[in-house]
N, C-alpha and C positions, 0 to 999 in steps of 0.2 A: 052843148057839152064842152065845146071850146073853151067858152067863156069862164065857166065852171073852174074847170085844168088852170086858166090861165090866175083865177083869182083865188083858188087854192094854194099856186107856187108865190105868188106875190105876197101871202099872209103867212108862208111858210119860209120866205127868205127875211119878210120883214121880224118872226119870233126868234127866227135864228139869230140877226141881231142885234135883235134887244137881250137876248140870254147873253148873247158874246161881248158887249158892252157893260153890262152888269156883273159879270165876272170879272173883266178886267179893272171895273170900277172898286170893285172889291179886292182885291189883289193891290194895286196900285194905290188907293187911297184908305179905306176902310180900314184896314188889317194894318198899316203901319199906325194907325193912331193909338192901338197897343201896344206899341212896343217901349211906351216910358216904365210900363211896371208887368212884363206878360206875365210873372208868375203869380200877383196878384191876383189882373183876370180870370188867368183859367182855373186859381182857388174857388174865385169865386161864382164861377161856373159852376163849378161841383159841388159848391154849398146851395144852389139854386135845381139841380139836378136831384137832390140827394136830401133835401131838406123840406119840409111842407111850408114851412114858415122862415125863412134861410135870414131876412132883413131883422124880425123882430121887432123893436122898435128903434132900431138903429134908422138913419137914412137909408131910404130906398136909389137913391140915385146910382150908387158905385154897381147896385145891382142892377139895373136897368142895363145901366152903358154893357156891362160884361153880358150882358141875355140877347144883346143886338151879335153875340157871337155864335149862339147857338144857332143864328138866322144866316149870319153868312157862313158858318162851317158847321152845317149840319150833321147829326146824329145818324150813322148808317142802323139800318134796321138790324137789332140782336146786339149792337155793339155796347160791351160793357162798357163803365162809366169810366174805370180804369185807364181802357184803351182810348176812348174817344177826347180824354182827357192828355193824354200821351201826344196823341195826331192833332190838336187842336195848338198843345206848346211847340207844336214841332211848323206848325204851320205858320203862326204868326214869326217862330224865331226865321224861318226861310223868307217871309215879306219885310223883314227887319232887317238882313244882309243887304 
């Protein structure tokens, strides 16, 4: 039962961190590589959010890069597009200072 305890705490310090590494990775590196055009991004967020087809046949790539945001600053559950759009300019301009 020991053993059990002991390698339950050991797989639970080590996700801890990896979650706490990953967030700082994100914070510190990720999120400033937005900051040459953030209003851009999070347009284009919201055209990818909000649109079935949002690239068309434009390049897909400006869209890609901006949807790797929706990965580090997630969508809280029920939050309009609006708001999430709001908290997301608000997040990269605070990694951008």
């Amino acid at each position: 039962m020991i053993r059990i305890a002991v390698v339950f705490v050991f797989f639970a310090i080590l996700l801890l961190f990896a979650f706490d590494r990953a967030e700082r990775h994100a914070e510190n590196v990720s999120l400033p590589r937005y900051c040459d055009d953030p209003d851009r991004h999070v347009r284009l967020v919201g055209e990818i959010l909000s649109e079935e087809n949002p690239a068309g046949d434009a390049a897909r790539r400006p869209y890609v890069i901006a949807a790797k945001l929706i990965y580090i600053i997630p969508r809280h559950e029920g939050e309009v597009i609006g708001s999430y759009l709001d908290r997301l300019r608000q997040r990269i301009a605070d990694s951008c200072q």
